[in-house]
LOVEXVEX-259347 format. One line per field, with one value per residue (C-alpha): residue number from 0; residue in three letters; x, y, z. Coordinates in steps of 0.5 Angstrom, whole numbers, m for minus. Layout:
<drenfis>
k: (NUM;...) $
r: (ALA;...) $
u: (X;...) $
v: (Y;...) $
w: (Z;...) $
</drenfis>
This chain:
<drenfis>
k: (0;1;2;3;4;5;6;7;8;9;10;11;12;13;14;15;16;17;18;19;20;21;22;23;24;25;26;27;28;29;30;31;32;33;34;35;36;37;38;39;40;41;42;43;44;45;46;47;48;49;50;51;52;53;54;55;56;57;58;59;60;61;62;63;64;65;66;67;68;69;70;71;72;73;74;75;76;77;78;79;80;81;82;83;84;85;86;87;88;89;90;91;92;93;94;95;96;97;98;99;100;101;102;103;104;105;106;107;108;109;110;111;112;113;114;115;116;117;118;119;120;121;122;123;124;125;126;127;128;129;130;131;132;133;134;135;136;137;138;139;140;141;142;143;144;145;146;147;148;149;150;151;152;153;154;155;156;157;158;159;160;161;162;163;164;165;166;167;168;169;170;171;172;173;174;175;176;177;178;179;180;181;182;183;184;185;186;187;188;189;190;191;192;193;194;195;196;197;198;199;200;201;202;203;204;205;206;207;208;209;210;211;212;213;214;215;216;217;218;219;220;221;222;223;224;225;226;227;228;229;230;231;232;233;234;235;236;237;238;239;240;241;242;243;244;245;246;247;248;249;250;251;252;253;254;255;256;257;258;259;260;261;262;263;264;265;266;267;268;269;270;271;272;273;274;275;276;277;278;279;280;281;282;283;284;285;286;287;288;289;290;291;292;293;294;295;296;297;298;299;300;301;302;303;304;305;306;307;308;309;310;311;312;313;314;315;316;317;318;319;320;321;322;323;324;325;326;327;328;329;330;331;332;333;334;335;336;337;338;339;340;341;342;343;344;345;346;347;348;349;350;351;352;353;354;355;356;357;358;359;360;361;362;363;364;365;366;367;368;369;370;371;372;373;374;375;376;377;378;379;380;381;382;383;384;385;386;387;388;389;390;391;392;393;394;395;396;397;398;399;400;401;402;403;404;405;406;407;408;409;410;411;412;413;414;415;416;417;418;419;420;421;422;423;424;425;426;427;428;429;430;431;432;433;434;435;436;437;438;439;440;441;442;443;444;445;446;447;448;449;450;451;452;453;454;455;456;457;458;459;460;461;462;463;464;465;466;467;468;469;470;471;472;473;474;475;476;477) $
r: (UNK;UNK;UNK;UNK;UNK;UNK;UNK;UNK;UNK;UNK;UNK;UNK;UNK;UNK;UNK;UNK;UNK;UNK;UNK;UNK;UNK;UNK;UNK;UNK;UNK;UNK;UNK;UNK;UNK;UNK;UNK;UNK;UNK;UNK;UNK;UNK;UNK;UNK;UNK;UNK;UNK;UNK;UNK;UNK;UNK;UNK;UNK;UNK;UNK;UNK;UNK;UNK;UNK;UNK;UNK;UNK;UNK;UNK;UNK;UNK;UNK;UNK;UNK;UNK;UNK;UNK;UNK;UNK;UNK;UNK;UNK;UNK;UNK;UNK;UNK;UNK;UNK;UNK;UNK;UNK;UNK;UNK;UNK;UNK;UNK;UNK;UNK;UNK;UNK;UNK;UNK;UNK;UNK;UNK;UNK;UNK;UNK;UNK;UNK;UNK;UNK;UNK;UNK;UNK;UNK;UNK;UNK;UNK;UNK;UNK;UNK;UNK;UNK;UNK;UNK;UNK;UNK;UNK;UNK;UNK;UNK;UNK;UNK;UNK;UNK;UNK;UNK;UNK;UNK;UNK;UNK;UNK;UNK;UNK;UNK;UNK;UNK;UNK;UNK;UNK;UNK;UNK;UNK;UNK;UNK;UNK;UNK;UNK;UNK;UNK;UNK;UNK;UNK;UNK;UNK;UNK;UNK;UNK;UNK;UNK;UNK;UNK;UNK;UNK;UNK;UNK;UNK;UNK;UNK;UNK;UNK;UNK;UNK;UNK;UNK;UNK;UNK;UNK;UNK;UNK;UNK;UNK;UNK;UNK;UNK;UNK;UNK;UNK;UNK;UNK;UNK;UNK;UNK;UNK;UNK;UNK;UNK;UNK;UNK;UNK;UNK;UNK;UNK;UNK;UNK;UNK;UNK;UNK;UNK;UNK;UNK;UNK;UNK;UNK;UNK;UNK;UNK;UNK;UNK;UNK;UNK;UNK;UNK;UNK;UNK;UNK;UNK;UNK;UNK;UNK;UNK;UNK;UNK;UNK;UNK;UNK;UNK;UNK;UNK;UNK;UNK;UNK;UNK;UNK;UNK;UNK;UNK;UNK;UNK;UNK;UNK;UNK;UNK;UNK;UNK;UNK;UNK;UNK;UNK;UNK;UNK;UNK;UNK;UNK;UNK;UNK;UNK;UNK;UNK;UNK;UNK;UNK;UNK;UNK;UNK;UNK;UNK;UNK;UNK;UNK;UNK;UNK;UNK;UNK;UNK;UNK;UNK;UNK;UNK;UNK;UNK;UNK;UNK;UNK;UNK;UNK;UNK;UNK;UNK;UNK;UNK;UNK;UNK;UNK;UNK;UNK;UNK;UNK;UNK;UNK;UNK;UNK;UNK;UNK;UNK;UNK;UNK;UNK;UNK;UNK;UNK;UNK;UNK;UNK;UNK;UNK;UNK;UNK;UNK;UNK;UNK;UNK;UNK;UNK;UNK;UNK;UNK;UNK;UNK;UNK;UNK;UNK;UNK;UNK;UNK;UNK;UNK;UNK;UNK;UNK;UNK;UNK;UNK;UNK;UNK;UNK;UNK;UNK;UNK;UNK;UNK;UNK;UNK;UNK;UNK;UNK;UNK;UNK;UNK;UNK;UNK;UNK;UNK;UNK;UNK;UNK;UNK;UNK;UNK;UNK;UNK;UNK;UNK;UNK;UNK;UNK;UNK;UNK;UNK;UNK;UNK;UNK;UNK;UNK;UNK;UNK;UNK;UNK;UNK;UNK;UNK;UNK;UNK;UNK;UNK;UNK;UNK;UNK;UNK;UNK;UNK;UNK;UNK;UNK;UNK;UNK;UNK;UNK;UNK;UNK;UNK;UNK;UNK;UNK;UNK;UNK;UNK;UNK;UNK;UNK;UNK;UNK;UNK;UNK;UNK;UNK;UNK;UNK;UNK;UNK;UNK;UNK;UNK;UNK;UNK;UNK;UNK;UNK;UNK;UNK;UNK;UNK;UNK;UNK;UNK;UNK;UNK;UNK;UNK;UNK;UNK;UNK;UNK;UNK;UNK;UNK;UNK;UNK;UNK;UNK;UNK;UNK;UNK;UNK;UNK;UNK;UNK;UNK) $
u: (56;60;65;70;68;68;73;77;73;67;71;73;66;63;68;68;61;63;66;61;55;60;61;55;56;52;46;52;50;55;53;57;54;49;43;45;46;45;47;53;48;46;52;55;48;50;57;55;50;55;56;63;67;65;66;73;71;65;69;74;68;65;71;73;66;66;72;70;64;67;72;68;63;68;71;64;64;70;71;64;61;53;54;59;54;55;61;64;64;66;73;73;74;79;83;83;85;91;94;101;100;103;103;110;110;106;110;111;105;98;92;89;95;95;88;90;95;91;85;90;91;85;86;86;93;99;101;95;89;85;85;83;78;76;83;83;77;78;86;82;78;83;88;82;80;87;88;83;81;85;81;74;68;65;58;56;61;57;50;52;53;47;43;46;44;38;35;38;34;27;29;29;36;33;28;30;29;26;32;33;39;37;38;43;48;45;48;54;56;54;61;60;53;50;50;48;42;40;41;37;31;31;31;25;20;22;21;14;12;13;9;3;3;3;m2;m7;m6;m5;m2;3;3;4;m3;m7;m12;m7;m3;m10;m11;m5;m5;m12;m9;m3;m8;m12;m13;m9;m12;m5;m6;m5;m4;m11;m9;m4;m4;m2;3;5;5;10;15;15;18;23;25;27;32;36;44;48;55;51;45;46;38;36;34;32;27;25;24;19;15;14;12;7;4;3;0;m5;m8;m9;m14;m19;m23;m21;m26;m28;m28;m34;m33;m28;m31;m37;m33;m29;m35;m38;m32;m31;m38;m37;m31;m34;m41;m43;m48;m55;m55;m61;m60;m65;m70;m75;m73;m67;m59;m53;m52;m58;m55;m48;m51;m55;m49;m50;m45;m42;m47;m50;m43;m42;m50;m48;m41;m45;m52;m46;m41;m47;m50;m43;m42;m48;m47;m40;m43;m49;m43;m40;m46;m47;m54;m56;m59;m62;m68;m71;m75;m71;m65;m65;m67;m61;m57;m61;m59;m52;m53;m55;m51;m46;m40;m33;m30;m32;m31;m38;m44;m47;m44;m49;m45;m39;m40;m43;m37;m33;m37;m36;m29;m27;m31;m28;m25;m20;m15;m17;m22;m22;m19;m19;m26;m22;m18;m24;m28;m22;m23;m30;m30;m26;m29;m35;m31;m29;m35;m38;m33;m34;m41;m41;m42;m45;m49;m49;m55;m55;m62;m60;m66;m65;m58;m56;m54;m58;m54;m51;m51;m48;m51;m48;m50;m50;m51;m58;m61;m67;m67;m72;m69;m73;m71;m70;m67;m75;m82;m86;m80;m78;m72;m71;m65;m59;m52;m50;m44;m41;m48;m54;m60;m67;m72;m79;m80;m87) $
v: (m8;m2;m2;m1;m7;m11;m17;m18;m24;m20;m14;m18;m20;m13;m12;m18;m16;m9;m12;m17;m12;m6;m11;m13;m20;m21;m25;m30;m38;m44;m50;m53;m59;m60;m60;m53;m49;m42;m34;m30;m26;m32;m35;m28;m28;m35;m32;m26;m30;m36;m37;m34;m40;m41;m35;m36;m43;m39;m34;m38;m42;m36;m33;m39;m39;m33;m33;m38;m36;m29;m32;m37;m31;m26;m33;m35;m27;m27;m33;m33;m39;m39;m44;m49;m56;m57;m62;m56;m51;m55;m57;m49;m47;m53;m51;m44;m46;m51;m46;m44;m36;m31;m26;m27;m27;m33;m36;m42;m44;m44;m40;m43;m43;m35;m35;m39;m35;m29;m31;m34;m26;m27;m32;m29;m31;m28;m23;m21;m20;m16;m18;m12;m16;m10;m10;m18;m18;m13;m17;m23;m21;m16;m23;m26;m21;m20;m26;m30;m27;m32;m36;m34;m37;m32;m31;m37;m42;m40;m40;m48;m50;m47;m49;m56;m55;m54;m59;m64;m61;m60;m68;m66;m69;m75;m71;m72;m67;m69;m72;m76;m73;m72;m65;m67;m69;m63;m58;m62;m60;m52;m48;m42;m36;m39;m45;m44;m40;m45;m51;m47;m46;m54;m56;m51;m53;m61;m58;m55;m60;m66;m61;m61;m67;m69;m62;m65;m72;m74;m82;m79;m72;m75;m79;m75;m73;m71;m66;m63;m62;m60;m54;m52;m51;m46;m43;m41;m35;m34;m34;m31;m24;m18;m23;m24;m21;m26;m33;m39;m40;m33;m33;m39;m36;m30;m34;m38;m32;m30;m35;m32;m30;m26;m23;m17;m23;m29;m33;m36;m42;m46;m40;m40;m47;m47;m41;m45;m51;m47;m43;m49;m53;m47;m45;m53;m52;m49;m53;m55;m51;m57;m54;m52;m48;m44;m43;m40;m35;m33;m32;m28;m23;m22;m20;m16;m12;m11;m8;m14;m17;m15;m17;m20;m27;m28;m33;m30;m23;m26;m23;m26;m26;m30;m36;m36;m36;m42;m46;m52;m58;m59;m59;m52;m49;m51;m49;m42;m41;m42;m37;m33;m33;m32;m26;m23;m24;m20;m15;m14;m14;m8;m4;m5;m2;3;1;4;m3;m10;m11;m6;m9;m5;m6;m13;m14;m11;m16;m21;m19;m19;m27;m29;m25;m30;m31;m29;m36;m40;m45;m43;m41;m36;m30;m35;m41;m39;m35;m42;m46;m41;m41;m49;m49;m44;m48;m52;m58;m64;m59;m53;m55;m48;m43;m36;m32;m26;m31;m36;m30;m27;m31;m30;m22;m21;m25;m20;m14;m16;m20;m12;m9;m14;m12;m3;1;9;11;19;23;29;34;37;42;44;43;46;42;43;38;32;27;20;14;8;2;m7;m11;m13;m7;m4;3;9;16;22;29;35;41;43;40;38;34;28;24;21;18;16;15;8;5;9;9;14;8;11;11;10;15;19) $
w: (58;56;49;54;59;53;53;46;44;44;41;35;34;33;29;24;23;23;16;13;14;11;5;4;5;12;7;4;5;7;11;16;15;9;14;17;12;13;12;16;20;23;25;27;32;35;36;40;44;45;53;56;56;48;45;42;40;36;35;31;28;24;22;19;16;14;10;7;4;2;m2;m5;m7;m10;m14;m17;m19;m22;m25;m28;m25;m22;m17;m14;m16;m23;m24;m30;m24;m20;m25;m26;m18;m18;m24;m22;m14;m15;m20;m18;m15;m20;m14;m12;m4;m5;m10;m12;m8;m11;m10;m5;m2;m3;1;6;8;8;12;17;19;21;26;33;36;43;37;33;39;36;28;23;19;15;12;11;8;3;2;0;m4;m8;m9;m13;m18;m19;m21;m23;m29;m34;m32;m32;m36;m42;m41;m47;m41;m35;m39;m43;m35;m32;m38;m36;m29;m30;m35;m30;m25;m28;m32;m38;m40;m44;m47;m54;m61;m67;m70;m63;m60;m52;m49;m45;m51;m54;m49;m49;m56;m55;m57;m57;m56;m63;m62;m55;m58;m63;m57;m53;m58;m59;m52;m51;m56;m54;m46;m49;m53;m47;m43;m46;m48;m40;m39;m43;m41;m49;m50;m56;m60;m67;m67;m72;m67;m62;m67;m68;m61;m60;m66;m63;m56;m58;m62;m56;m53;m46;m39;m36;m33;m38;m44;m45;m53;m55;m56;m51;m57;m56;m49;m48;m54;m51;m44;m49;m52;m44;m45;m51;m49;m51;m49;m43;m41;m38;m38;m32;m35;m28;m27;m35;m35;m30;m32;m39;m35;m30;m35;m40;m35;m32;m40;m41;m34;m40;m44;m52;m56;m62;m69;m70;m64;m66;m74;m69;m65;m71;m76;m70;m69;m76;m77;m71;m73;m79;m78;m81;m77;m78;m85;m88;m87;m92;m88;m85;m81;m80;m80;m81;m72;m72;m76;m72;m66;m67;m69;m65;m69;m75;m79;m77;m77;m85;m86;m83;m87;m93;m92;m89;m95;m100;m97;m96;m103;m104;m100;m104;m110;m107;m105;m112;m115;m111;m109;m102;m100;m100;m99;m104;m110;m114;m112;m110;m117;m120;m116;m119;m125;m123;m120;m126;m131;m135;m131;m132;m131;m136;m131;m129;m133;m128;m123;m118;m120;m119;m111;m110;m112;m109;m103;m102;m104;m98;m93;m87;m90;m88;m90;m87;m81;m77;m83;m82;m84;m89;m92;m93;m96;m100;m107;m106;m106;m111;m115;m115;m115;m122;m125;m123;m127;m132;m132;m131;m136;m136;m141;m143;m144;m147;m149;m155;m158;m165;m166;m158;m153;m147;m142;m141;m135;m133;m131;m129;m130;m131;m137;m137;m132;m134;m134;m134;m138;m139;m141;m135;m139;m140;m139;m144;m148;m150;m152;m159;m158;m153;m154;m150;m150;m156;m161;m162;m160;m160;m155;m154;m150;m152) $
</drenfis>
């Protein structure tokens, strides 16, 4: 059929969707009934399909939702208000709508009173045939930004609703912090953003704990075995796409953060708190390593990161990657620590003394010399005791059962970095010949350490004397 052959009923349906679509409103939900619950373009769809003898019925019934559910909208934007569930919102929407009108053609009714009048120039009648909904529309939505303004939340209000809203939802009311207050009486007290900030940090670390808890199927998380199970899986690395680098602790502080307000956000706490809870429970799907696991693998990555690995291990032929990858329990673990620890400190002490390796007689032996040297800590009698005192020290222990490898080895490579210093000296050659210096050279060397000096200047010579740590000491040379 023809616009022209159109009848005023159908006209007037073109044209209300004309209007709903042109404000953007055509996706907007309202329900006649719980049950039916759907957009505006349905409802204009069933409208232009109603049989002839329904169509005004249909008409009549659209508009009505329509109008509804456009000034519900433009209300829940002006007043700052997320939804129309919470009883807060609820009490807001009420407050705002039994307010007396402060347009002065509607007065002394109230808003609602005002809306009502507006939408009724939308109802078809003998003197309004074809009502022009563009203009009511648009009238309706005015009268609300103009006068709901006094009564609209700020960003912190709606957010403490939302929150509450959602804390209900996900049945974390009677979650309790710490101190035993619950988060649904936590949320209560919120006055302003930073309170709102600080209850929102509380009731998260709450929510996460009682879901790893769950997710890992613990009976508590205060029994010392479980706290450590606890510890060990946030300190796991994360199986969540693209943040394999952080830990399972980074991962979920970072969607906590997601929920910190402020005057330009507003957190979408329902969507955050199921995020957190979905991600805690698909990082608990993997496996809890035991400690020994974790002291293998950071053993292993230190050495790698460090080219440290191929060391001598000083067993046979072989190197510090062999011990690591033979731990198999505690045990191995804590014997892997201690050869892995004394020969980092050796190596330390090879570096310090400028030697190129280990494994040479020469140089090992000027290690040995340096081990069994008098130790710069009156606690112990040689370099070689102190290492080893310090070695065990720094080792796995009740109080720190998976240390960090470069704080463990710490205390001991700076011990042998001073017991070295301690322990160089230079001894200064100069080839003199009938009272002219013919030249002058350095040799740095440790307390203990044999060395051999011969003349350079001219073949054929030899030394008389040498000059070491400030005295003329003669040879025997020749």
């Amino acid at each position: 059929m023809t616009q022209a052959g159109q009848t005023d009923t159908e006209k007037n349906i073109a044209a209300l969707k004309a209007a709903v679509y042109a404000g953007g409103w055509q996706d907007l939900t309202i329900g006649k009934t719980p049950e039916t619950t759907y957009s505006l373009s349905t409802y204009l769809e069933n409208a232009e399909r109603a049989e002839p003898g329904e169509k005004e019925a249909a008409l009549q019934e659209v508009w009505g939702l329509s109008s509804t559910a456009i000034s519900l909208d433009a209300m829940l934007k002006e007043l700052n208000v997320s939804n129309i569930t919470t009883e807060s919102n609820q009490a807001l929407l009420t407050n705002y709508g039994s307010a007396p009108s402060p347009i002065a053609e509607y007065q002394p009714n109230t808003n609602s009173f005002a809306m009502g009048v507006i939408a009724d120039q939308g109802n078809v009648s003998e003197t309004q045939p074809t009502p022009n909904y563009a203009q009511v529309l648009e009238t309706m939505v005015a009268y609300v930004k103009e006068t709901a303004k006094p009564f609209a939340q700020t960003n912190w209000q709606r957010s403490k609703g939302d929150l509450a809203e959602a804390l209900t939802a996900g049945n974390y009311n009677d979650l309790e912090t710490p101190n035993g207050t619950a988060l649904k009486d936590l949320v209560a007290q919120v006055a302003d953003e930073t309170s709102l900030n600080k209850a929102w940090q509380e009731a998260a670390a709450a929510i996460k704990l009682s879901t790893a808890q769950k997710s890992l199927g613990l009976s508590d998380t205060t029994a010392p075995a479980n706290k450590r199970k606890l510890e060990k899986f946030w300190a796991m690395p994360s199986t969540a796409a693209g943040h394999e680098k952080e830990t399972n602790d980074q991962v979920v502080q970072g969607i906590v953060a997601q929920g910190t307000a402020s005057a330009a956000t507003l957190p979408d706490y329902a969507a955050i708190l199921k995020n957190l809870a979905d991600t805690i429970d698909w990082a608990a799907k993997t496996p809890i390593p035991e400690d020994w696991q974790i002291n293998r693998d950071n053993l292993a990555q230190y050495l790698t990161a460090n080219q440290l690995g191929q060391l001598p291990s000083g067993e046979g032929q072989e190197t510090l990657s062999d011990v690591v990858q033979a731990i198999t329990d505690d045990a191995s673990a804590a014997k892997a620590w201690t050869t892995a620890a004394t020969v980092l400190a050796k190596n330390e002490a090879r570096q310090k003394l400028g030697l190129s390796d280990m494994t040479s007689a020469a140089n090992q032996k000027v290690i040995a010399t340096f081990l069994v040297a008098k130790s710069t800590d009156s606690k112990y009698a040689t370099n070689a005791e102190a290492i080893a005192a310090l070695v065990a020290e720094n080792a796995a222990n009740p109080d720190n059962l998976t240390p960090v490898v470069a704080d463990a080895l710490a205390p001991i490579l700076t011990y042998v970095d001073n017991a070295v210093k301690e322990m160089q000296g230079t001894v200064v050659v100069k080839e003199w010949l009938n009272g002219t210096m013919l030249s002058t050279r350095t040799i740095s060397v440790i307390s203990g350490q044999s060395i051999t000096i011969s003349p350079t200047s001219h073949s054929g010579l030899v030394l008389s004397s040498v000059y070491v740590d400030g005295r003329w000491q003669a040879t025997t040379n020749g």
